[in-house]
One Martini backbone bead per residue (centre of mass of N, CA, C, O) as a GRO file, in nm:
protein
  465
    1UNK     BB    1   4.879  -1.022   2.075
    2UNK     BB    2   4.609  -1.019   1.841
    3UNK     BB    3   4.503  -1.165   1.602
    4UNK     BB    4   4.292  -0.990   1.551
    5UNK     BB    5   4.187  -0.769   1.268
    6UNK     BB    6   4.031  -0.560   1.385
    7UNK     BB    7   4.151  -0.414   1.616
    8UNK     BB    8   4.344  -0.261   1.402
    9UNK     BB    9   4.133  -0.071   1.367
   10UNK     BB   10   4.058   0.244   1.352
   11UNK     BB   11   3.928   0.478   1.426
   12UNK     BB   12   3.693   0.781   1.328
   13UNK     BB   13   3.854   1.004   1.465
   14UNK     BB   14   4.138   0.940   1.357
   15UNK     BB   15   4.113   0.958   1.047
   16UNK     BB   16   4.014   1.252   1.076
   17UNK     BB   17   4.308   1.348   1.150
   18UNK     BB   18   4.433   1.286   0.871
   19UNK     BB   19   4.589   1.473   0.672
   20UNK     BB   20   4.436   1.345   0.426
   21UNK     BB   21   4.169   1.535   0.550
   22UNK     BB   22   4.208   1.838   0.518
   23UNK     BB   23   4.068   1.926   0.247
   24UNK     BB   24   3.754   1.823   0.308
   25UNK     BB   25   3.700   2.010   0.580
   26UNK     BB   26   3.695   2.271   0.398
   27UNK     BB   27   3.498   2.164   0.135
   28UNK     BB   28   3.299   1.971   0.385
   29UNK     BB   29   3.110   1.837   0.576
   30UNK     BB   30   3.129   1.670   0.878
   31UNK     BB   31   2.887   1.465   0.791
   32UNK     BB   32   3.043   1.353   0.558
   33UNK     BB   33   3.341   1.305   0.618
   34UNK     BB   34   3.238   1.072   0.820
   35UNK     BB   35   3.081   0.887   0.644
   36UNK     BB   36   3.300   0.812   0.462
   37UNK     BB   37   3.489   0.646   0.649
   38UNK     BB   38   3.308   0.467   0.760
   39UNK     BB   39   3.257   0.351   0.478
   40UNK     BB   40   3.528   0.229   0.473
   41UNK     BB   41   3.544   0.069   0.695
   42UNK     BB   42   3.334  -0.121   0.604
   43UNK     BB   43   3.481  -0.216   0.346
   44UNK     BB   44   3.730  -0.311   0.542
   45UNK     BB   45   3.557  -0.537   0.715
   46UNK     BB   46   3.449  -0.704   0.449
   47UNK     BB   47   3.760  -0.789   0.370
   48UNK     BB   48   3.817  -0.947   0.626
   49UNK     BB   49   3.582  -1.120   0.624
   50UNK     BB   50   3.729  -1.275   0.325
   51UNK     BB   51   4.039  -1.299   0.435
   52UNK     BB   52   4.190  -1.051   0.349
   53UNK     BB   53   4.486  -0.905   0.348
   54UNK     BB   54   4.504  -0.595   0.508
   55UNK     BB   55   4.615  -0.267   0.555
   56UNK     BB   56   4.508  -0.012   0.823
   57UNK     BB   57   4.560   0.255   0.714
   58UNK     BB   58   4.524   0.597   0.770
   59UNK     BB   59   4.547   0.721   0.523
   60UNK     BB   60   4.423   0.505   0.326
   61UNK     BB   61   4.132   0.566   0.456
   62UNK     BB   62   4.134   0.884   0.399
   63UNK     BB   63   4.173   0.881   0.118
   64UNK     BB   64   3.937   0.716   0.006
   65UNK     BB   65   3.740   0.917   0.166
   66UNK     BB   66   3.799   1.142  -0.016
   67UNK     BB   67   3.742   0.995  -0.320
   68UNK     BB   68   3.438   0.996  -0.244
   69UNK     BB   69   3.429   1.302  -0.179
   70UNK     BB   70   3.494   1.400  -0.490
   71UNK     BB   71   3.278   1.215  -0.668
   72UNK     BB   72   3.053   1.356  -0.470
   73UNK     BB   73   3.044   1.620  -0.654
   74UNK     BB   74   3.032   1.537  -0.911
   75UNK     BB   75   2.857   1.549  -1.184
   76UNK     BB   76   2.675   1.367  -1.369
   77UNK     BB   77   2.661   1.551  -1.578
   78UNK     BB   78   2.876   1.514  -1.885
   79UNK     BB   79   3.056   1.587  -2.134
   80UNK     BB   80   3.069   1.472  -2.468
   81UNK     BB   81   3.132   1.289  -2.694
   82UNK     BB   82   2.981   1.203  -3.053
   83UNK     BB   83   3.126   0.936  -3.223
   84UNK     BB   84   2.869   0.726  -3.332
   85UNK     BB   85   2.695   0.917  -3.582
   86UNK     BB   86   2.471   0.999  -3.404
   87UNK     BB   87   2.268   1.284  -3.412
   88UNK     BB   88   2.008   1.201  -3.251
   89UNK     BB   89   2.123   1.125  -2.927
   90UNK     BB   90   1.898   1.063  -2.675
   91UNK     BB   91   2.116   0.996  -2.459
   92UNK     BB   92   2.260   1.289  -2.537
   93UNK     BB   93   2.053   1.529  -2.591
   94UNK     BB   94   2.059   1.549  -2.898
   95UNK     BB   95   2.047   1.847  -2.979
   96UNK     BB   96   2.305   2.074  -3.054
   97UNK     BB   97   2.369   2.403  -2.989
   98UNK     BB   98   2.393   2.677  -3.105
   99UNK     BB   99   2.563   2.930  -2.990
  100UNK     BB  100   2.333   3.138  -2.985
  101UNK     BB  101   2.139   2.966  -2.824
  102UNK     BB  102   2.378   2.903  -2.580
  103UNK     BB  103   2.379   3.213  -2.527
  104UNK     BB  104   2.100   3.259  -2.456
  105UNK     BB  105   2.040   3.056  -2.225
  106UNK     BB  106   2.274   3.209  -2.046
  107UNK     BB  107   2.161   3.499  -2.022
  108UNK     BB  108   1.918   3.389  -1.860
  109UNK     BB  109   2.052   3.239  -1.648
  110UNK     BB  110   2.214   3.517  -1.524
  111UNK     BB  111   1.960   3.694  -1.574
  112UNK     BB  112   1.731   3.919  -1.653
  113UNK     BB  113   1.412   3.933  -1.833
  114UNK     BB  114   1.134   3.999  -2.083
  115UNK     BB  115   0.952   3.765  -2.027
  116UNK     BB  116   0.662   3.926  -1.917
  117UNK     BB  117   0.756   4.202  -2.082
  118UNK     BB  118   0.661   4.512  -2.227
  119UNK     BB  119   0.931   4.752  -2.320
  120UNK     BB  120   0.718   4.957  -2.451
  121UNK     BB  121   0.449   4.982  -2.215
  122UNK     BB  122   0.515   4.811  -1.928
  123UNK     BB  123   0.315   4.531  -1.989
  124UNK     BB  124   0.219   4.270  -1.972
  125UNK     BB  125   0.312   3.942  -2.123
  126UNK     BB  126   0.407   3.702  -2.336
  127UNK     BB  127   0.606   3.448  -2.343
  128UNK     BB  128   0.546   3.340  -2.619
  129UNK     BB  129   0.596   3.570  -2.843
  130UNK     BB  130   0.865   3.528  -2.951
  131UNK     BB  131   0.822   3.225  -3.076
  132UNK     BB  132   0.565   3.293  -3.246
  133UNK     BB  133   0.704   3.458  -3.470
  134UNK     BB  134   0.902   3.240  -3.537
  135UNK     BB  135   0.689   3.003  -3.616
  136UNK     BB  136   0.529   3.165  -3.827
  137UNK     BB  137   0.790   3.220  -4.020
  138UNK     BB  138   0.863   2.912  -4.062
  139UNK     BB  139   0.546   2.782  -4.125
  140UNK     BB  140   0.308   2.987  -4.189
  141UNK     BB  141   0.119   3.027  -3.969
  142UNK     BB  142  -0.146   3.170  -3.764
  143UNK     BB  143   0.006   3.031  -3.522
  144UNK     BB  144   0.174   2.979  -3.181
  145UNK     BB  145   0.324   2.697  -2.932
  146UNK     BB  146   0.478   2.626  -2.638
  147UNK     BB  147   0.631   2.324  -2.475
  148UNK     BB  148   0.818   2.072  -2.312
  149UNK     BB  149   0.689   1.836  -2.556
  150UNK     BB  150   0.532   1.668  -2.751
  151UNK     BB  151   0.347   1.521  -2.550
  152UNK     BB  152   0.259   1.710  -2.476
  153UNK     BB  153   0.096   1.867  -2.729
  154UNK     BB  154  -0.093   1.659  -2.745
  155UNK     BB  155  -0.262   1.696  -2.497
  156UNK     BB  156  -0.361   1.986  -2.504
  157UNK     BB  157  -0.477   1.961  -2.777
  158UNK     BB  158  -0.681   1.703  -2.681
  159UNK     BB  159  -0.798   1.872  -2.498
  160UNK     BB  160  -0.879   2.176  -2.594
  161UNK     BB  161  -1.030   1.982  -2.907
  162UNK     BB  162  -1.194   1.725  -2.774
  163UNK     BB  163  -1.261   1.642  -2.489
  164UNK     BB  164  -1.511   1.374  -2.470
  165UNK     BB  165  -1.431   1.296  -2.776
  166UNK     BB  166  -1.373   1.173  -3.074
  167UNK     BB  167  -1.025   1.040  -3.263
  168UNK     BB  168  -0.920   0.998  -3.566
  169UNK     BB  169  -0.684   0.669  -3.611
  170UNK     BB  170  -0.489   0.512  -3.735
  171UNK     BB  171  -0.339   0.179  -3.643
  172UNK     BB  172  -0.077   0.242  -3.834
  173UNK     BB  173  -0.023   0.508  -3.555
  174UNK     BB  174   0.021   0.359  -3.272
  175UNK     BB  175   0.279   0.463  -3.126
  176UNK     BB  176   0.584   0.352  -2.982
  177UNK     BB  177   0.832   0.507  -2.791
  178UNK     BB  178   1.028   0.601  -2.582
  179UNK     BB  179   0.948   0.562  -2.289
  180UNK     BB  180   0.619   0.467  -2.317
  181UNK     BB  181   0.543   0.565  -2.531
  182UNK     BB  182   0.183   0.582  -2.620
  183UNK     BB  183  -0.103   0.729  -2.807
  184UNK     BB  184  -0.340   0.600  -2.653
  185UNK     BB  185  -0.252   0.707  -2.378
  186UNK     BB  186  -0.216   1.006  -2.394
  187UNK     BB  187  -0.515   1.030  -2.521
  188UNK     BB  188  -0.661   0.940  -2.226
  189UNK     BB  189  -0.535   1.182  -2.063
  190UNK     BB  190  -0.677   1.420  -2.240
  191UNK     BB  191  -1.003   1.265  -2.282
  192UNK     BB  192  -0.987   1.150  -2.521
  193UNK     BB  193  -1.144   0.894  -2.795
  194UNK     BB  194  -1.011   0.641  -2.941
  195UNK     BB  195  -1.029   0.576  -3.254
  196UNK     BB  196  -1.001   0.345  -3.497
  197UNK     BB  197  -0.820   0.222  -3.775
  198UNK     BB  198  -0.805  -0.025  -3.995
  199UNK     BB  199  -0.488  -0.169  -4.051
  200UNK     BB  200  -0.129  -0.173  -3.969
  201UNK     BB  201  -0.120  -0.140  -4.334
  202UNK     BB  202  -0.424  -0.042  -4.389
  203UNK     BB  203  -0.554   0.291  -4.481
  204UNK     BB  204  -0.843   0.479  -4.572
  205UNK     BB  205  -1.112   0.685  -4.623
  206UNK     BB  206  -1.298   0.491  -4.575
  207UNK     BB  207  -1.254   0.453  -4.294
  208UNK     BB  208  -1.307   0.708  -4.153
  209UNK     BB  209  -1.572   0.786  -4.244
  210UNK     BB  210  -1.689   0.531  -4.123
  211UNK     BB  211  -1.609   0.643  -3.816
  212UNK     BB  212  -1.825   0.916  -3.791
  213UNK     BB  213  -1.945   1.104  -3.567
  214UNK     BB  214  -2.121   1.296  -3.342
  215UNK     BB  215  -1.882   1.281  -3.144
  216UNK     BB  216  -1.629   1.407  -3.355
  217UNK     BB  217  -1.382   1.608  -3.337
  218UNK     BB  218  -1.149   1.456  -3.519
  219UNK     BB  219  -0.863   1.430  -3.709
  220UNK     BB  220  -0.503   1.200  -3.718
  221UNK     BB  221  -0.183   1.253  -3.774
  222UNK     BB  222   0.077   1.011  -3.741
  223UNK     BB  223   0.382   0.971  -3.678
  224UNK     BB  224   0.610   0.684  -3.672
  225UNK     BB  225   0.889   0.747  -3.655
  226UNK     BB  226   1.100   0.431  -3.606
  227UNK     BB  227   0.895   0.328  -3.786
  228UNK     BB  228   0.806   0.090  -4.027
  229UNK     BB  229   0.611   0.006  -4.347
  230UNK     BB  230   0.629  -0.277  -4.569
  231UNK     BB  231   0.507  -0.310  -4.838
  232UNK     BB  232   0.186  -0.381  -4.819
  233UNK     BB  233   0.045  -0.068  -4.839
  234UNK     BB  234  -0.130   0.216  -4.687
  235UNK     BB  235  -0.254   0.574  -4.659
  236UNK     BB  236  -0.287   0.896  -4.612
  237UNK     BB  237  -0.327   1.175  -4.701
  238UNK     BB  238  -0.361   1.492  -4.586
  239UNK     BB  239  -0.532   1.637  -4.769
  240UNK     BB  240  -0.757   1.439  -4.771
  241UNK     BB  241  -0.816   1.441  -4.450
  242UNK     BB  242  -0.891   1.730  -4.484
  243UNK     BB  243  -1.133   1.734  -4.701
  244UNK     BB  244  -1.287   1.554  -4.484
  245UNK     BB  245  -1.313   1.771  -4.252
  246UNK     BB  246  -1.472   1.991  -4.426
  247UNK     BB  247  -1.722   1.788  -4.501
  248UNK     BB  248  -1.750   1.733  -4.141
  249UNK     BB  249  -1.641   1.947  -3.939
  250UNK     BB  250  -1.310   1.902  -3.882
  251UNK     BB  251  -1.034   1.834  -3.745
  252UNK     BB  252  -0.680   1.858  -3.807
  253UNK     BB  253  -0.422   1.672  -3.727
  254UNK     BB  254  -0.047   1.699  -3.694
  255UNK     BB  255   0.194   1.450  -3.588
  256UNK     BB  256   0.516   1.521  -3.708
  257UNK     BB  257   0.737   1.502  -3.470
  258UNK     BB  258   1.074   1.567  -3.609
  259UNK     BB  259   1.033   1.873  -3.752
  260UNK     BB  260   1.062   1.985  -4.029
  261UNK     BB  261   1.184   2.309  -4.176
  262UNK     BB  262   1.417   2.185  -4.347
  263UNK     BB  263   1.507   2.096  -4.659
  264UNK     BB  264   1.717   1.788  -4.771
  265UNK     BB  265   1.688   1.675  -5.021
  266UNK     BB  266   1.955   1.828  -5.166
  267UNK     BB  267   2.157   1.624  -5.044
  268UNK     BB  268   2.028   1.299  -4.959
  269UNK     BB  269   1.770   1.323  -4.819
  270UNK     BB  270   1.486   1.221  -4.734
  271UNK     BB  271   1.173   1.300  -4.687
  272UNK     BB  272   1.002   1.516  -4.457
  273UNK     BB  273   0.740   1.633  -4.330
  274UNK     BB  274   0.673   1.925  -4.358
  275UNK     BB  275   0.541   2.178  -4.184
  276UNK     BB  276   0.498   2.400  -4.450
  277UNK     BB  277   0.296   2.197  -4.540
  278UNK     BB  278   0.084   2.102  -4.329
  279UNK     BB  279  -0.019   2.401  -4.307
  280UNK     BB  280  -0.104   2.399  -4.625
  281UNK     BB  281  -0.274   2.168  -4.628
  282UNK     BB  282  -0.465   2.263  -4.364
  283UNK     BB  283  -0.361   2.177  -4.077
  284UNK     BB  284  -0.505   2.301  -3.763
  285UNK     BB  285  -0.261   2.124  -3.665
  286UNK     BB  286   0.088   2.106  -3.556
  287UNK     BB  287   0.303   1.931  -3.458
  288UNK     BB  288   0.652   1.903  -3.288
  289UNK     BB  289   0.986   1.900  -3.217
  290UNK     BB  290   1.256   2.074  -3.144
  291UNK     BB  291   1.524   1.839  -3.061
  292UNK     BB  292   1.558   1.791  -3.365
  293UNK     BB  293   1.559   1.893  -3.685
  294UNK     BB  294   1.547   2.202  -3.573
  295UNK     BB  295   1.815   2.235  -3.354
  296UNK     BB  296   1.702   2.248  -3.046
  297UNK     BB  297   1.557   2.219  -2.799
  298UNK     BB  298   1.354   2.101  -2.570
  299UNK     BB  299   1.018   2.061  -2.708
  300UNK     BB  300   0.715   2.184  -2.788
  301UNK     BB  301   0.499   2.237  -3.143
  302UNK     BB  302   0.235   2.438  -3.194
  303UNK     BB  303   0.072   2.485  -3.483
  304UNK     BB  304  -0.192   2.699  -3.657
  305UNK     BB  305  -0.514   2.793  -3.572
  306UNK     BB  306  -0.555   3.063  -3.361
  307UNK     BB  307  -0.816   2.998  -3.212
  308UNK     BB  308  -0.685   2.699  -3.092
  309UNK     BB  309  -0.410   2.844  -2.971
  310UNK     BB  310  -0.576   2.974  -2.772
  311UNK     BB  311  -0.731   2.782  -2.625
  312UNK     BB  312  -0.486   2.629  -2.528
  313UNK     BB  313  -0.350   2.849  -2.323
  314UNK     BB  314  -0.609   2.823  -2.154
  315UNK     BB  315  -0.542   2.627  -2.038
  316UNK     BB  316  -0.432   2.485  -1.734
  317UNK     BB  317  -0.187   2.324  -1.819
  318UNK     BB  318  -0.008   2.534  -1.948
  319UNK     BB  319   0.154   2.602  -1.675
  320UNK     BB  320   0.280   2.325  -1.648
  321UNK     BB  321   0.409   2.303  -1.989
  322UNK     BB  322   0.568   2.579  -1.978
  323UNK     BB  323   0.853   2.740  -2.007
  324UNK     BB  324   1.178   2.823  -1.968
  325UNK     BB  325   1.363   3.113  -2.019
  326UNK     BB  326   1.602   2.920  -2.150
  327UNK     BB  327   1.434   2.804  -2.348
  328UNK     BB  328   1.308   3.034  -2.505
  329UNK     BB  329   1.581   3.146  -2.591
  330UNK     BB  330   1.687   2.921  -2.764
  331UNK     BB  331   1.442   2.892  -2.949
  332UNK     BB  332   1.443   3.192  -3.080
  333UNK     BB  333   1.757   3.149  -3.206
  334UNK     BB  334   1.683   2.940  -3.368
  335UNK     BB  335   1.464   3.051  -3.546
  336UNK     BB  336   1.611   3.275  -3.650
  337UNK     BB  337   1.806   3.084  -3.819
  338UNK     BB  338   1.568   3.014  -4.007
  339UNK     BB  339   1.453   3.208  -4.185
  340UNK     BB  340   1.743   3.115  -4.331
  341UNK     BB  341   1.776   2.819  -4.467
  342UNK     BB  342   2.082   2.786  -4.564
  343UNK     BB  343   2.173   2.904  -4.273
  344UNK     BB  344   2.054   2.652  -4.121
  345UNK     BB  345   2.206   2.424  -4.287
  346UNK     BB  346   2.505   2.583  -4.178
  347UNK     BB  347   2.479   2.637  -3.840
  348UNK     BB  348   2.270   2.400  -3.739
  349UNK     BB  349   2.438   2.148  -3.603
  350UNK     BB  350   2.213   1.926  -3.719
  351UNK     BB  351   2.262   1.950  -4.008
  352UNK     BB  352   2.544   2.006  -4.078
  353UNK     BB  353   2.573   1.689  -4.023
  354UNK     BB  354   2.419   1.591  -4.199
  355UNK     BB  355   2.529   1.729  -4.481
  356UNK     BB  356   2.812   1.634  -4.501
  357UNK     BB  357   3.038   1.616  -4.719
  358UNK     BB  358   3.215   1.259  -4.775
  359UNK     BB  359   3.464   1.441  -4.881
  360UNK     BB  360   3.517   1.627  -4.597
  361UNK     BB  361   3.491   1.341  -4.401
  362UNK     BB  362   3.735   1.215  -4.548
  363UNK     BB  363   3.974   1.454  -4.483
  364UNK     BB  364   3.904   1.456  -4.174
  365UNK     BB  365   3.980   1.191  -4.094
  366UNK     BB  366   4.256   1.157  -4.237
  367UNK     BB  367   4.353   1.356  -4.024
  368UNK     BB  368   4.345   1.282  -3.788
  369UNK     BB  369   4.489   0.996  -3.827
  370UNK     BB  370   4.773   1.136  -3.826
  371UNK     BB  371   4.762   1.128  -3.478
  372UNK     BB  372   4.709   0.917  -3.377
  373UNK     BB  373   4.965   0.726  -3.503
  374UNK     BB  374   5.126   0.871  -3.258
  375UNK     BB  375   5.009   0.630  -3.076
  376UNK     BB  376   5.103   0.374  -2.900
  377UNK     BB  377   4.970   0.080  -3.035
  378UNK     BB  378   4.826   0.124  -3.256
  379UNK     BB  379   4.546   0.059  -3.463
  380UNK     BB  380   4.433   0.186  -3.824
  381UNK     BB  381   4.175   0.285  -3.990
  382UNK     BB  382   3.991   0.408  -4.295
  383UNK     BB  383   3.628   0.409  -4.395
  384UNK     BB  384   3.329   0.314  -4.493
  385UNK     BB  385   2.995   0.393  -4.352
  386UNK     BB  386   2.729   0.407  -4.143
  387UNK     BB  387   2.455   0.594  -4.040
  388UNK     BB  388   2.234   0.759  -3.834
  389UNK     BB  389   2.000   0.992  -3.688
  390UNK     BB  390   1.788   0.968  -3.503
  391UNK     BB  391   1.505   1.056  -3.278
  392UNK     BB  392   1.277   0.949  -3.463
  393UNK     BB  393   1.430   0.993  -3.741
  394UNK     BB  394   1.462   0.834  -4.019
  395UNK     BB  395   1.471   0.549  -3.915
  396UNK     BB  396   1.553   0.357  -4.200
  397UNK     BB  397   1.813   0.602  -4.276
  398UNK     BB  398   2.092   0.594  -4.415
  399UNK     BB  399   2.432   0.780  -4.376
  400UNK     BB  400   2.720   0.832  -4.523
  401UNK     BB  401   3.041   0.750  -4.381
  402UNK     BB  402   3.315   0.801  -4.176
  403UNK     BB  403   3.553   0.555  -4.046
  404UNK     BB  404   3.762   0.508  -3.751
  405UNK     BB  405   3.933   0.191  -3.674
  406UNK     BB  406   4.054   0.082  -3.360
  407UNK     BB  407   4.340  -0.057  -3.189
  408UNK     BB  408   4.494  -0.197  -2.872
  409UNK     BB  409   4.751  -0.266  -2.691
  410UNK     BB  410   4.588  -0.483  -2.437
  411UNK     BB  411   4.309  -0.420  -2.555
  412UNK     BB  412   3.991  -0.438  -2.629
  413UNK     BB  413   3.739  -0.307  -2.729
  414UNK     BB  414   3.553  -0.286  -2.449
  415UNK     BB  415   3.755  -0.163  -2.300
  416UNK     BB  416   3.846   0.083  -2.475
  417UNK     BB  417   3.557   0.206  -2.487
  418UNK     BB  418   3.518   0.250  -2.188
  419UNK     BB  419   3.816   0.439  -2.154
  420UNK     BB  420   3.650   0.644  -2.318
  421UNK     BB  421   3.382   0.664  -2.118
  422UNK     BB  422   3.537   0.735  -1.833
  423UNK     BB  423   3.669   0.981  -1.924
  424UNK     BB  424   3.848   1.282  -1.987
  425UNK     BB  425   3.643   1.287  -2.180
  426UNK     BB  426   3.427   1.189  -2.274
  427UNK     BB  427   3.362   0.876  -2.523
  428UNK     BB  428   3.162   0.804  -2.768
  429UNK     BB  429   3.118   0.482  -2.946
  430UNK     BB  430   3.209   0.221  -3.122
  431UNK     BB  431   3.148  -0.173  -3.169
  432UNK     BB  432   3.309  -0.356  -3.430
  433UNK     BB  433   3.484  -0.583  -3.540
  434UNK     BB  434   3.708  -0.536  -3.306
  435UNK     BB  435   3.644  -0.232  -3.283
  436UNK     BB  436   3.668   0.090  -3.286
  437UNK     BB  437   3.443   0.341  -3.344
  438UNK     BB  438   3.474   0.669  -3.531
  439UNK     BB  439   3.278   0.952  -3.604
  440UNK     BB  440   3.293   1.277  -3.677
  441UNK     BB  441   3.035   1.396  -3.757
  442UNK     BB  442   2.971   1.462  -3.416
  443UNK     BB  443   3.213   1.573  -3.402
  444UNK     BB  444   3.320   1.918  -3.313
  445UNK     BB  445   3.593   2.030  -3.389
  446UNK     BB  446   3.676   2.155  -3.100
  447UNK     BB  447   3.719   1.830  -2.997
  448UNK     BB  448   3.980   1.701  -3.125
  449UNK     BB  449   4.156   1.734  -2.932
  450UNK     BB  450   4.004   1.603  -2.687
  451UNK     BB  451   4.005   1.354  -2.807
  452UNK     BB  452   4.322   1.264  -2.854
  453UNK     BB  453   4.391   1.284  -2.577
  454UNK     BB  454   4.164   1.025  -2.464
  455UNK     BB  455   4.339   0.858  -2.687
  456UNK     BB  456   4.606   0.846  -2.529
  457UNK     BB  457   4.521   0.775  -2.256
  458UNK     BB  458   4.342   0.509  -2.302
  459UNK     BB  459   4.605   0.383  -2.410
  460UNK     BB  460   4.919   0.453  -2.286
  461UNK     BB  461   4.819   0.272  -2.014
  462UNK     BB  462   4.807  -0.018  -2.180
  463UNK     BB  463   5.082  -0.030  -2.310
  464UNK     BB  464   5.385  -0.120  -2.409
  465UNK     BB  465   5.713  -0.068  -2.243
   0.00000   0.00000   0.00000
């Protein structure tokens, strides 16, 4: 016989052959059930050629082929559980929408539905009408309209009333924010021409006017986003920047960012501008995304003047960036639940995070924890800890919350981590100061069953025996 170990290797004839690749043939394409054997065989050739002994068993290269071949079936997509604390963690898809919400994007795309059809009078409509409806009910404007995103929002918005003339913005507010999102960018792609003005921290309403010319269009003003400037500074007030405007005929926009339409501050949680504050002090548009504070689908939400809406609708981009008709119904859902603030401040799934108190959240930490604690290994605290809202909202604002600490026999924080991450279900945790860290504030209860699953499998496997 042949010293050779390549020898060794089956055809990939004989491997397809392999009963434990019954199940593949039935249903994968033979041209993937092919591809993943080749692919097994070719790792076993690179793993013999670094000198391991390894056995060719048919069998084990056509299950390790098989076992690709699942892997590659299930989707990347999958539900995480949001241990983290972070309420509006951009990574994990931002705001969780309200069952009615989760249920009305479904009707939408499981079947046909009234999307551009006046069902009363059986003539063409605007995809627009119901959102535009809730729109204007909660933030009190006198138009509105929907599309993909805030950056579209920005940009159709200065396409639309600026293209070709100059928008004078604070410097202290050319923000970028994640993926190399930044205003002067987006202002460049609209065709508008951005002023600056002011200086990073200081910036006055005699900067902006002595900034107008014949060829100004608008005056902007831009939230920070994610970050904050401390110390000397200022700023302008939105009404000064209206009252400014008004003197010189000019527009003013709000960009509004993480769009605020129910009131927080009565939880302990400090203001951010609201919608409709930013209506009533006067300014002619208002941006803000849809999937932050407002706790909908993902979406920009431009209100303001009627005739300027319509402008925007009117642009060629706008059916570029218009909604499709799950997000629409969710966004119309999640609106309808606005109408009542009480009702959305109770009932908006990221609301409810944000505001639960921190004596219902230690009551339910600690009932949680006395399940942890039957599971062998493992070891945890449960203490007050913060978290933050995340999502470019209240940027460097902790909020209160109770946290359940733990590790596990035999597995480091960042293994432990790790298994929990890669588990079923996925569970985003924290890592600090040697343990895993869980916050329920974003955990939804339906899921605690899940999550103590996930901490058994993920502990019990590498637990001593």
């Amino acid at each position: 016989m042949s010293d050779n170990p390549f020898r060794a290797l089956p055809s990939v004839a004989k491997v397809l052959a392999s009963p434990a690749l019954a199940p593949a043939h039935e249903s994968h394409p033979a041209a993937a059930v092919t591809a993943q054997v080749r692919a097994a065989l070719d790792r076993l050739r690179d793993r013999l050629k670094a000198g391991e002994p390894l056995s060719a068993d048919v069998d084990t290269i056509a299950r390790e082929a098989m076992s690709a071949l699942d892997a590659q079936s299930r989707p990347l997509l999958r539900s995480v559980i949001n241990a983290t604390g972070i309420v509006l963690h951009t990574n994990l898809g931002r705001s969780p929408l309200h069952e009615e919400a989760a249920r009305a994007a479904y009707e939408a795309a499981r079947g046909y539905l009234n999307l551009e059809l006046d069902l009363a009078t059986g003539k063409r409509s605007s995809r627009q009408s119901p959102v535009r409806a809730g729109l204007k009910a909660v933030t009190g404007a006198e138009g509105a309209t929907a599309v993909n995103n805030c950056a579209a929002a920005t940009v159709i918005a200065l396409r639309a009333i600026a293209a070709g003339k100059e928008v004078v913005v604070s410097r202290g507010q050319l923000v970028e924010i994640g993926g190399s999102f930044r205003i002067p960018d987006v202002m460049a792609v609209s065709g508008a021409a951005l002023r600056e003005v002011g200086t990073t921290n200081i910036t006055r309403l005699s900067d902006y006017e002595r900034a107008i010319t014949p060829n100004t269009a608008a005056l902007m003003r831009v939230h920070c986003s994610n970050y904050r400037v401390r110390g000397y500074t200022k700023s302008v007030e939105l009404e000064d920047l209206v009252a400014l405007g008004r003197k010189h005929n000019l527009l003013v926009i709000d960009d509004a960012g993480s769009g605020q339409v129910a009131d927080l501050t009565p939880f302990g949680l400090p203001g951010e501008p609201l919608i409709s504050a930013s209506v009533s002090a006067g300014a002619d548009l208002v941006l803000f995304s849809g999937d932050k504070l407002l706790g909908g689908p993902q979406c920009g939400l431009i209100v303001g003047k009627a005739d300027l809406i319509q402008r925007i609708e009117k642009d060629p981009l706008m059916r570029a960036f218009r909604l499709d008709k799950m997000t629409l119904a969710a966004l119309e859902a999640t609106l309808l639940l606005h109408r009542d603030a009480k009702k959305a401040v109770r009932d908006v799934p990221t609301l409810r995070m944000l505001t639960t108190p921190l004596a219902e959240l230690k009551r339910r930490t600690e009932s949680f924890a006395e399940w942890v604690r039957e599971i062998p290994g493992v070891t945890l605290g449960v203490w007050e800890d913060e978290a933050f809202v995340g999502g470019g909202s209240l940027p460097d604002v902790s909020v209160p919350t109770v946290v359940l600490g733990l590790s596990a026999a035999g597995l480091s924080e960042s293994e432990l981590a790790a298994r929990l991450r890669t588990g079923t279900p996925a569970v985003m945790a924290r890592v600090q100061d040697g343990r895993v860290l869980l916050d329920l504030r974003c955990v939804l209860e339906r899921q605690e069953a899940e999550l103590l699953g996930a901490l058994t499998i993920a502990c019990a496997e590498h637990s001593p025996s």
